[in-house]
C-alpha positions as a Markdown table, in Angstrom:
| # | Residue | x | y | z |
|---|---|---|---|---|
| 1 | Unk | 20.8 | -7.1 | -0.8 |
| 2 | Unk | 20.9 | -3.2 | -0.2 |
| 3 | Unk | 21.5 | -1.5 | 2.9 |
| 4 | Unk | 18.4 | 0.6 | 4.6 |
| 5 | Unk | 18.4 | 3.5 | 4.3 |
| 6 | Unk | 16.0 | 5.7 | 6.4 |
| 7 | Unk | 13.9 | 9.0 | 5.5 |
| 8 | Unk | 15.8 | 12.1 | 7.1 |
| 9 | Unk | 16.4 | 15.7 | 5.8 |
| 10 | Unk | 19.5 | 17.0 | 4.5 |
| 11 | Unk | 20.4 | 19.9 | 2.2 |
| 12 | Unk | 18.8 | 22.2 | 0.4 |
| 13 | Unk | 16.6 | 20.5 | -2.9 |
| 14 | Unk | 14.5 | 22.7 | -5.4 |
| 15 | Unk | 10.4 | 21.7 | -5.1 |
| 16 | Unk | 9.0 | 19.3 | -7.3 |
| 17 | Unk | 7.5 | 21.4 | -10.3 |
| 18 | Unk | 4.3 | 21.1 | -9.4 |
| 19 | Unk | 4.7 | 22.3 | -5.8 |
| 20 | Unk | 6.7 | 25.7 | -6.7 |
| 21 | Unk | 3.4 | 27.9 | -7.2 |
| 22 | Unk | 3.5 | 30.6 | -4.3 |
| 23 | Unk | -0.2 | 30.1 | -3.3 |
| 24 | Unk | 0.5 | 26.5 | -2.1 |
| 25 | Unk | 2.6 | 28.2 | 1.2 |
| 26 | Unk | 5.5 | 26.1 | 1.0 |
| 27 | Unk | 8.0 | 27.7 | 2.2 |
| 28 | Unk | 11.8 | 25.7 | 1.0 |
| 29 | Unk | 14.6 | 27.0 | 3.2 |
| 30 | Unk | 17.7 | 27.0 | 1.7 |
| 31 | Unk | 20.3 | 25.6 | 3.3 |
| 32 | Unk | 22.7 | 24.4 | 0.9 |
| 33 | Unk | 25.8 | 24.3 | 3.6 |
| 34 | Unk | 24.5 | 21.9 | 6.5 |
| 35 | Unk | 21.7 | 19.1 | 6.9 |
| 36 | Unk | 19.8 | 20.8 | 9.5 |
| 37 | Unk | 16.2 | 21.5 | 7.0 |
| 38 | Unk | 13.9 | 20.0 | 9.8 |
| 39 | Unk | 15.3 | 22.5 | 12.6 |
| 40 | Unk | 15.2 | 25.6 | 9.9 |
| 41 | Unk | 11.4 | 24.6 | 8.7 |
| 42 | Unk | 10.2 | 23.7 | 11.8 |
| 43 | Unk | 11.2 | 27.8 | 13.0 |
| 44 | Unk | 9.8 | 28.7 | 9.6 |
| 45 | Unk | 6.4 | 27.5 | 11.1 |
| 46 | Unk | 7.2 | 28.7 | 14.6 |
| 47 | Unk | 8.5 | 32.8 | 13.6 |
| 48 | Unk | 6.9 | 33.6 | 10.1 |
| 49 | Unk | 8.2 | 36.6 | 8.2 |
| 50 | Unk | 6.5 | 38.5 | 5.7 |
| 51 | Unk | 9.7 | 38.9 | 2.7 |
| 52 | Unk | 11.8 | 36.3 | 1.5 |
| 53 | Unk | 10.6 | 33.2 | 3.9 |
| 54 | Unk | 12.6 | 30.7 | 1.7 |
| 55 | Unk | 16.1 | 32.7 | 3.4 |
| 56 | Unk | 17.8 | 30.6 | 6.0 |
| 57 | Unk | 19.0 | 34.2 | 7.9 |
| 58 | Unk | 15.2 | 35.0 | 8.7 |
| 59 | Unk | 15.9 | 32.1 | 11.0 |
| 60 | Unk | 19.5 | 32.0 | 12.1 |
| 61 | Unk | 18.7 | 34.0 | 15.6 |
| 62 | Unk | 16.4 | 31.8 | 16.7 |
| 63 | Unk | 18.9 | 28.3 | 16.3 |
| 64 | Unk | 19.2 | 27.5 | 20.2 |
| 65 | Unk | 15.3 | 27.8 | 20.8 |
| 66 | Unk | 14.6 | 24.2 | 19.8 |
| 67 | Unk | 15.6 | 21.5 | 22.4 |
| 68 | Unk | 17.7 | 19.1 | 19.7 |
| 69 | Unk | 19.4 | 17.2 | 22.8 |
| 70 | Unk | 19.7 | 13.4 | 21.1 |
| 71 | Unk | 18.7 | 14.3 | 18.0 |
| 72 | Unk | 21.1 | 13.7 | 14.8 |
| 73 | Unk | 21.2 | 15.6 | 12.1 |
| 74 | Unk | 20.2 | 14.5 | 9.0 |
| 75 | Unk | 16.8 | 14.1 | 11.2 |
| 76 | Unk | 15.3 | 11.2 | 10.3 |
| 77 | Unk | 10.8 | 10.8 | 10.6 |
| 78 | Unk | 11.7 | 7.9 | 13.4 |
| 79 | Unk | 13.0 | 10.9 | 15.6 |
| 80 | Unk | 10.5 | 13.1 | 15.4 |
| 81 | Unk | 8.4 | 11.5 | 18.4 |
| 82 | Unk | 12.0 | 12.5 | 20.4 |
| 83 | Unk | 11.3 | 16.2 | 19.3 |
| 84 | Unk | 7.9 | 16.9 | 19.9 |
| 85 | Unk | 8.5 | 15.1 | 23.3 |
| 86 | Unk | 11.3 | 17.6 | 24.3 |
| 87 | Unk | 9.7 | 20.7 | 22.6 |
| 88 | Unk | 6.0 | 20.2 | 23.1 |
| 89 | Unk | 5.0 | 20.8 | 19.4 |
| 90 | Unk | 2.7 | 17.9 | 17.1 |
| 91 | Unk | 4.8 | 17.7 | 14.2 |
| 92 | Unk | 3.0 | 16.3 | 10.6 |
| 93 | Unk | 4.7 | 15.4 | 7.9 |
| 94 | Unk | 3.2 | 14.9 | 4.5 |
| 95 | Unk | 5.3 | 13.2 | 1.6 |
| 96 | Unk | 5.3 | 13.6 | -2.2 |
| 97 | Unk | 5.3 | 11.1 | -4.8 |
| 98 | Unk | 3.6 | 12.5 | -8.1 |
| 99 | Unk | 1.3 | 12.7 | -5.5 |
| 100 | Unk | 0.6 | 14.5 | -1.5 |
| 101 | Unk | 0.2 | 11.5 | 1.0 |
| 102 | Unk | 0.6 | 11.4 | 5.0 |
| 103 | Unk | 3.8 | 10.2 | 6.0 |
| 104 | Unk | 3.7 | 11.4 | 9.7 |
| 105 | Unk | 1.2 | 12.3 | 11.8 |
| 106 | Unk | 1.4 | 12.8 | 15.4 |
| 107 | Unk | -0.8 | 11.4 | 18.3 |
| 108 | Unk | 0.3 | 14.4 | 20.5 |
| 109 | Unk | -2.1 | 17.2 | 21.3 |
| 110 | Unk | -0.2 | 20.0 | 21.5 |
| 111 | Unk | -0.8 | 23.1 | 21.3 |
| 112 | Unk | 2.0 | 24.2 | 18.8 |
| 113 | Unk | 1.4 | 22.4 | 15.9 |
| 114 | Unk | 3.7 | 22.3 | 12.7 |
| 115 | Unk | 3.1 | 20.7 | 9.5 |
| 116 | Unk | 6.1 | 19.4 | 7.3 |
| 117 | Unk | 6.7 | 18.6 | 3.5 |
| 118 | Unk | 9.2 | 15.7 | 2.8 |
| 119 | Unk | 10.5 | 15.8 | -0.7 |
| 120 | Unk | 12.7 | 13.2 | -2.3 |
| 121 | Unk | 15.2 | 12.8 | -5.1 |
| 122 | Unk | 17.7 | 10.0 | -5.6 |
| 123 | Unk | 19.3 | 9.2 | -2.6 |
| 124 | Unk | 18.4 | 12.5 | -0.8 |
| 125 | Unk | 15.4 | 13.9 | 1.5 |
| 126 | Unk | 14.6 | 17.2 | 2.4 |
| 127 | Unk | 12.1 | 19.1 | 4.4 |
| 128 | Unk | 10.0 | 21.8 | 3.8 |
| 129 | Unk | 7.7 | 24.1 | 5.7 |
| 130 | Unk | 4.1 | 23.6 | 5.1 |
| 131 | Unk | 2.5 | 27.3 | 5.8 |
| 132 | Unk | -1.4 | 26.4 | 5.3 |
| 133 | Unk | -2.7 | 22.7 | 4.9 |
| 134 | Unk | -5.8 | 24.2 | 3.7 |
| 135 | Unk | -4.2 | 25.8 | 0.7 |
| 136 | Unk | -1.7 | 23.3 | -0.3 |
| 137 | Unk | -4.6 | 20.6 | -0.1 |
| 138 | Unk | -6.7 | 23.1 | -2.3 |
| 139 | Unk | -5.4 | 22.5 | -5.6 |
| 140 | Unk | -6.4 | 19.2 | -5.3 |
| 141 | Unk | -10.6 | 19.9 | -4.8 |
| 142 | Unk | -13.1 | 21.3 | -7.2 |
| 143 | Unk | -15.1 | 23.3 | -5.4 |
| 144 | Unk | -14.8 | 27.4 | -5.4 |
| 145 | Unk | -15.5 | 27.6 | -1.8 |
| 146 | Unk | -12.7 | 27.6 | 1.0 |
| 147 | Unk | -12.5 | 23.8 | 2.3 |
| 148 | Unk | -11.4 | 22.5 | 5.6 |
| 149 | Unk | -9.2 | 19.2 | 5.3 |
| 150 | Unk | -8.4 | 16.4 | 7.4 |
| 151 | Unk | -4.9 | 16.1 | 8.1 |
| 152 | Unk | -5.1 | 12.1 | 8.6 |
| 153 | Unk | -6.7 | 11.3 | 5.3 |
| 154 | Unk | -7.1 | 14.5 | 3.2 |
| 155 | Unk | -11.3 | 14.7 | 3.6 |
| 156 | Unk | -12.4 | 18.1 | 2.9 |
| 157 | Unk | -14.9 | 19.2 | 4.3 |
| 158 | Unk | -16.7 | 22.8 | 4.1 |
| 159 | Unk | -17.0 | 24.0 | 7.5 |
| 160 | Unk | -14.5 | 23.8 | 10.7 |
| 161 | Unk | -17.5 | 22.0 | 12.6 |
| 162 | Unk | -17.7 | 19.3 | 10.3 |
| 163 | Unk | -14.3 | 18.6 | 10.3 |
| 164 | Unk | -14.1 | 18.4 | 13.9 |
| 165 | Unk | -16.8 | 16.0 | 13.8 |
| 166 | Unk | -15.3 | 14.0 | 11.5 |
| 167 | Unk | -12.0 | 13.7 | 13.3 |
| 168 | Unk | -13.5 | 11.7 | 16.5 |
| 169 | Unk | -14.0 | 9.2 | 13.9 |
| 170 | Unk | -11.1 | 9.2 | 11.8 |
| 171 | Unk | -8.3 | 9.5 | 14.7 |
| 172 | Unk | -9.6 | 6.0 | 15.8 |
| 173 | Unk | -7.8 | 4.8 | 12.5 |
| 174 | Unk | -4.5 | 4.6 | 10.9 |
| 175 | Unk | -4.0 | 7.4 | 8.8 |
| 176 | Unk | -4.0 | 6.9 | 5.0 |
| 177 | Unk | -5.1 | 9.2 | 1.8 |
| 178 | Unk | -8.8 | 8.8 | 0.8 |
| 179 | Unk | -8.2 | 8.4 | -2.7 |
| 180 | Unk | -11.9 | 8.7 | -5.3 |
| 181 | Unk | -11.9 | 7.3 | -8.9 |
| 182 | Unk | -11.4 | 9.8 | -11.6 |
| 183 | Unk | -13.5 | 10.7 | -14.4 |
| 184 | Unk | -11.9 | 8.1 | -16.2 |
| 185 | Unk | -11.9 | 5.1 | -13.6 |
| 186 | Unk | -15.1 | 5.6 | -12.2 |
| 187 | Unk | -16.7 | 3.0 | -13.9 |
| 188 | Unk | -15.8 | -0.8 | -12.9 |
| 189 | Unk | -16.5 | -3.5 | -15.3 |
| 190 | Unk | -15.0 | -7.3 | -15.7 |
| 191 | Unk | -12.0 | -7.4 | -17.9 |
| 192 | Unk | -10.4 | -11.0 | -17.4 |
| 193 | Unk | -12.5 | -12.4 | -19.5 |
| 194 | Unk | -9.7 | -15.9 | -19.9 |
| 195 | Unk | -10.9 | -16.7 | -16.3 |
| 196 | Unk | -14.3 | -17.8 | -17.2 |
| 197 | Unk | -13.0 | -20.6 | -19.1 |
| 198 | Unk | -13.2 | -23.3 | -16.5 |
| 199 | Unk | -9.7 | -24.9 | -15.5 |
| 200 | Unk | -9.1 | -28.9 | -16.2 |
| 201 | Unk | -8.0 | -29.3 | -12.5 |
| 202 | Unk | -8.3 | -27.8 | -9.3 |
| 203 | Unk | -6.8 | -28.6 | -6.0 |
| 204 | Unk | -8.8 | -28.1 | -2.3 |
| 205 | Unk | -7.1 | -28.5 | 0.4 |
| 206 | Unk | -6.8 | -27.9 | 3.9 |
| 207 | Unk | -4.5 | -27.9 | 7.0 |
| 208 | Unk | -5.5 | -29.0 | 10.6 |
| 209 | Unk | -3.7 | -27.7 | 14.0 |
| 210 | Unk | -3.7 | -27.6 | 17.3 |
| 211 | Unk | -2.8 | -24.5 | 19.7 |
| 212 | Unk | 0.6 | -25.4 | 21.7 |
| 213 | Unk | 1.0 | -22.7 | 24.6 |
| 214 | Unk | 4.0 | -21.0 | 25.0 |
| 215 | Unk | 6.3 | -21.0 | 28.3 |
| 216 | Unk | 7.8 | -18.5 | 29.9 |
| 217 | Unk | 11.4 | -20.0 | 28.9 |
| 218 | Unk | 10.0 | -19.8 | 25.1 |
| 219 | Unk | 8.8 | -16.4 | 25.3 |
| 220 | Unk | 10.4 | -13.3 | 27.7 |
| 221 | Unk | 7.1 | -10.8 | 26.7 |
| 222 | Unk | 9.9 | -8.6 | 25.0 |
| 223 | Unk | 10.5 | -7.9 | 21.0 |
| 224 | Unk | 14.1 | -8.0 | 19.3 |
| 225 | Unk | 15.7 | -5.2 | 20.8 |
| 226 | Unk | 14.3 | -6.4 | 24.2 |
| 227 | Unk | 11.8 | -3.9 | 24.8 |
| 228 | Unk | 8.5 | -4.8 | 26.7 |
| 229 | Unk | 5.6 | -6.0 | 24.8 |
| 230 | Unk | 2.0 | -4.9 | 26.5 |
| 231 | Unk | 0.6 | -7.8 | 28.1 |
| 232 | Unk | -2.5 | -7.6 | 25.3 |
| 233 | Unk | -0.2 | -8.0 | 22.5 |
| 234 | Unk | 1.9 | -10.9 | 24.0 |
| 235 | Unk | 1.4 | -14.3 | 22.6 |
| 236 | Unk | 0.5 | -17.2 | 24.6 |
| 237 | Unk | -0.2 | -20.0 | 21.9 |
| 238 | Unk | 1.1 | -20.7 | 18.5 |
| 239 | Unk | -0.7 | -22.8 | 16.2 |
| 240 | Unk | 0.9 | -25.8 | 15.1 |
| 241 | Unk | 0.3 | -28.4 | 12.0 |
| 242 | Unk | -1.3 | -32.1 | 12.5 |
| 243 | Unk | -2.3 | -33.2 | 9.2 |
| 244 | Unk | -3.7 | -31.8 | 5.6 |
| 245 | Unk | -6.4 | -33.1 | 3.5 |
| 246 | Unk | -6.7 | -32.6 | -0.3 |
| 247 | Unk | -9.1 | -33.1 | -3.2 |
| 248 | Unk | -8.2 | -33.0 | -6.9 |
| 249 | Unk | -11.6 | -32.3 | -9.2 |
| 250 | Unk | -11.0 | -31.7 | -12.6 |
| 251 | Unk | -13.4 | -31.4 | -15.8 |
| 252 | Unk | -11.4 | -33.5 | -17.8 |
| 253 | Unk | -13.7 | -36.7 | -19.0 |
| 254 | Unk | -13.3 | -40.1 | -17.4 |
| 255 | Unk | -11.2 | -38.5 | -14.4 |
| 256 | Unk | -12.8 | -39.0 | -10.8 |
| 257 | Unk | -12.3 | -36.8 | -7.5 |
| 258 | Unk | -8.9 | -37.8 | -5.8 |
| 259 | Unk | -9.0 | -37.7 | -2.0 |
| 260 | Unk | -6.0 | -37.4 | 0.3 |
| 261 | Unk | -5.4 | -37.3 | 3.8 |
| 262 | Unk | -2.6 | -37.3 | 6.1 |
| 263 | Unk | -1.9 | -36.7 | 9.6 |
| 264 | Unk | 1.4 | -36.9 | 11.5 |
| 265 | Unk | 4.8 | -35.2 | 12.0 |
| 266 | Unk | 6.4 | -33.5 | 9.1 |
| 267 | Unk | 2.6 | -33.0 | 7.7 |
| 268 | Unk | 3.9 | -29.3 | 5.8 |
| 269 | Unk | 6.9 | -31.0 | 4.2 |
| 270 | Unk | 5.1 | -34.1 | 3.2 |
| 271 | Unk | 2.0 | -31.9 | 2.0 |
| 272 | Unk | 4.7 | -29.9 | -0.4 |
| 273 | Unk | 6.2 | -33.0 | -1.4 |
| 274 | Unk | 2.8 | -34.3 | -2.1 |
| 275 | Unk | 1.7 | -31.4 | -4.5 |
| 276 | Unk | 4.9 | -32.0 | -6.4 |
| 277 | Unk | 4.2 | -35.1 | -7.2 |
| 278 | Unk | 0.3 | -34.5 | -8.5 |
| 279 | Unk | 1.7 | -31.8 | -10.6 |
| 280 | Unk | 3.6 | -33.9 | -12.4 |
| 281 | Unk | 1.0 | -36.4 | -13.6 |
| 282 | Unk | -1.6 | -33.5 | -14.0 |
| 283 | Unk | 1.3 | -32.0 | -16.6 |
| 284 | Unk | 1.4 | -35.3 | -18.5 |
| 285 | Unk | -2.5 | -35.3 | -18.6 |
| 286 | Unk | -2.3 | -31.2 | -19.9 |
| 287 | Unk | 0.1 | -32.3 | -22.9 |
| 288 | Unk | -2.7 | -33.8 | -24.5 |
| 289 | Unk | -4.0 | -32.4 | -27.5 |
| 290 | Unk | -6.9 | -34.1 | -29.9 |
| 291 | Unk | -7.3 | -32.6 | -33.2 |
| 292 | Unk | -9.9 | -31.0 | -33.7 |
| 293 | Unk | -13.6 | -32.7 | -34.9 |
| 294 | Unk | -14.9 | -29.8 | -37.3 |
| 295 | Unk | -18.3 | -31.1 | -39.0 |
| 296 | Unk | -20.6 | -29.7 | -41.3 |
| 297 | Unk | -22.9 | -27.9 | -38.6 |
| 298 | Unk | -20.1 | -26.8 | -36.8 |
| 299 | Unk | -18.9 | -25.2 | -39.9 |
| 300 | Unk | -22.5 | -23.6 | -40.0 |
| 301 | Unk | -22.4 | -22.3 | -36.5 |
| 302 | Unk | -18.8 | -21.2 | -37.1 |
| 303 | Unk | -19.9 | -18.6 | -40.0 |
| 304 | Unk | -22.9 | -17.7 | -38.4 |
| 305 | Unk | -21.6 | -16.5 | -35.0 |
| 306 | Unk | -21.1 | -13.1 | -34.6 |
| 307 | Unk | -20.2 | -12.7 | -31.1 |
| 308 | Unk | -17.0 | -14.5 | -28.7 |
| 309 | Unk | -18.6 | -16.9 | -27.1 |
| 310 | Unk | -16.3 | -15.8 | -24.0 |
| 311 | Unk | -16.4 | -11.8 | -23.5 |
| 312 | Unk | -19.5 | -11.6 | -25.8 |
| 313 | Unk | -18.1 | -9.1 | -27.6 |
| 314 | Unk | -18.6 | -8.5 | -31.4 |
| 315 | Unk | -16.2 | -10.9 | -33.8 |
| 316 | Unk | -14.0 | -9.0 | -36.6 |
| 317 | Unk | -14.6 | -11.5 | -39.4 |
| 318 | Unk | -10.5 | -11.3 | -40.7 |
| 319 | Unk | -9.7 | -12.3 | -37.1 |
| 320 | Unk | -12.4 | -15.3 | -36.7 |
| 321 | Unk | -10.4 | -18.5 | -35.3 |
| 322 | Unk | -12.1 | -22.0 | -34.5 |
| 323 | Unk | -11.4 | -23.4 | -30.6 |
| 324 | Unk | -11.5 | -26.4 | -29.9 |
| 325 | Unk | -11.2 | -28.8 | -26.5 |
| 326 | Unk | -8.2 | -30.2 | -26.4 |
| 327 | Unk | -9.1 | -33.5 | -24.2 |
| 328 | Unk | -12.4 | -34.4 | -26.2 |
| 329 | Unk | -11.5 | -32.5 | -29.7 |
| 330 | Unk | -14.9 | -31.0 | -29.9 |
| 331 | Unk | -15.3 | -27.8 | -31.8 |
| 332 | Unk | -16.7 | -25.0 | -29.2 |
């Protein structure tokens, strides 16, 4: 069991090789003697300077601007809501993982916005200052033309007007990365071509319940840590089980469909129980194994074939092996 450990910033850690190139704007303060990297690149975003951005003097005189009242330092992404209450700033925060992908984004509408880079290594977190979304998300589209990108899930799009239309739409989601096959995984096709074989048994069941309302003794309207569900989200039934039913149908010859039903107390224990039991007859039934009845016209349509008669594809002749079915010992 570990312990859990939250994403907050600390001290000062070196980009991720593939982020250092200057045209991406990300500017890494360094700030190798304290864990304050969300206050010094949020003011990176806030008062810009034009030499040597990645210095943490450039931001030093302006410390005591930010309202930081109740928030701890390393800053962790579950306090960020706290800070953009107190300061009136939408704060985003991307992370990285081989990869860019939204991390934070803020429901606020503020005016100041600031976008943030979380970077990771080890144990540690650090925050960087995001200069231009539309360049850092620029190295990841084709086209030659300057692109407009959607913050929530990294659409581009080629004109500020487009982008606005599509955020109506997308803010009414989750955010989440909009990821498009590759040249090379573009193309789906079936690969597990072992599940086309049919299997000797299969087991349908299903449960039965019936809704049980909750009092108000049972349930207070409140989560864990007592704070007040909204009166949409509350429950007021929970579904409880009456009885299962089950059929076994299997391929294997001479076998016929086995029903079961139960209803009653207990019915999930009993049901487990149940399946335990049926596994350990079908196991006995599995272990058999026929030798295999090879004749002279399955030895004809053995050299003939030239094709699996599973995937269909083409049969190396070294590699050719006979199957067989191992309940009737039929050559297949």
């Amino acid at each position: 069991m570990g312990i859990y450990q939250p994403l907050a910033g600390s001290s000062y850690l070196p980009l991720p090789t593939q982020l250092k190139q200057p045209q991406l704007g990300i500017i890494n303060v360094v700030n190798e003697d304290d864990e304050k990297c969300f206050l010094w690149s949020t003011l990176a975003a806030l008062y810009p300077v034009a030499r040597n951005p990645n210095r943490l003097s450039n931001y030093k005189r302006h410390e005591n601007k930010l309202n930081m009242e109740g928030i701890t330092y390393p800053v962790t992404v579950s306090q960020i809501r706290r800070f953009q209450t107190q300061n009136k700033i939408s704060v985003t925060v991307l992370g990285y993982e081989q990869e860019l992908y939204p991390l934070f984004i803020s429901d606020e509408e503020f005016e100041i916005k600031v976008t943030l880079l979380l970077i990771t290594s080890d144990d540690r977190s650090h925050y960087c200052c995001i200069s231009d979304i539309n360049r850092l998300l620029a190295h990841t589209n084709f086209h030659n033309a300057k692109m407009h990108y959607c913050i929530r899930c990294f659409s581009s799009y080629t004109t500020e007007e487009n982008l606005y239309t599509h955020r109506k739409h997308c803010m009414e989601h989750d955010y989440q990365k909009v990821k498009l096959p590759s040249q090379k995984t573009k193309w789906l096709k079936f690969k597990d071509f072992q599940k086309q074989i049919a299997i000797p048994f299969v087991i349908y069941s299903d449960f039965e319940c019936y809704l049980e309302k909750i009092t108000d003794v049972q349930y207070k309207g409140t989560d864990e840590q007592g704070n007040p569900i909204p009166k949409r989200q509350q429950k007021i039934e929970v579904h409880k089980p009456s009885g299962y039913s089950y059929v076994i149908v299997s391929n294997v010859p001479g076998y016929k469909p086995k029903k079961t039903l139960y209803r009653g107390e207990d019915c999930v224990n009993k049901f487990v129980d149940a399946l335990v039991q049926e596994s350990k007859w079908i196991l006995n039934i599995l272990k058999t194994s026929k030798p295999m009845v090879f004749t002279k016209d399955d030895q004809l349509r053995h050299d003939a074939a030239k094709h699996c008669h599973i995937c269909g594809f083409d049969l190396p002749e070294k590699l050719k092996v006979r199957d067989h079915c191992h309940f009737q010992g039929t050559y297949r």
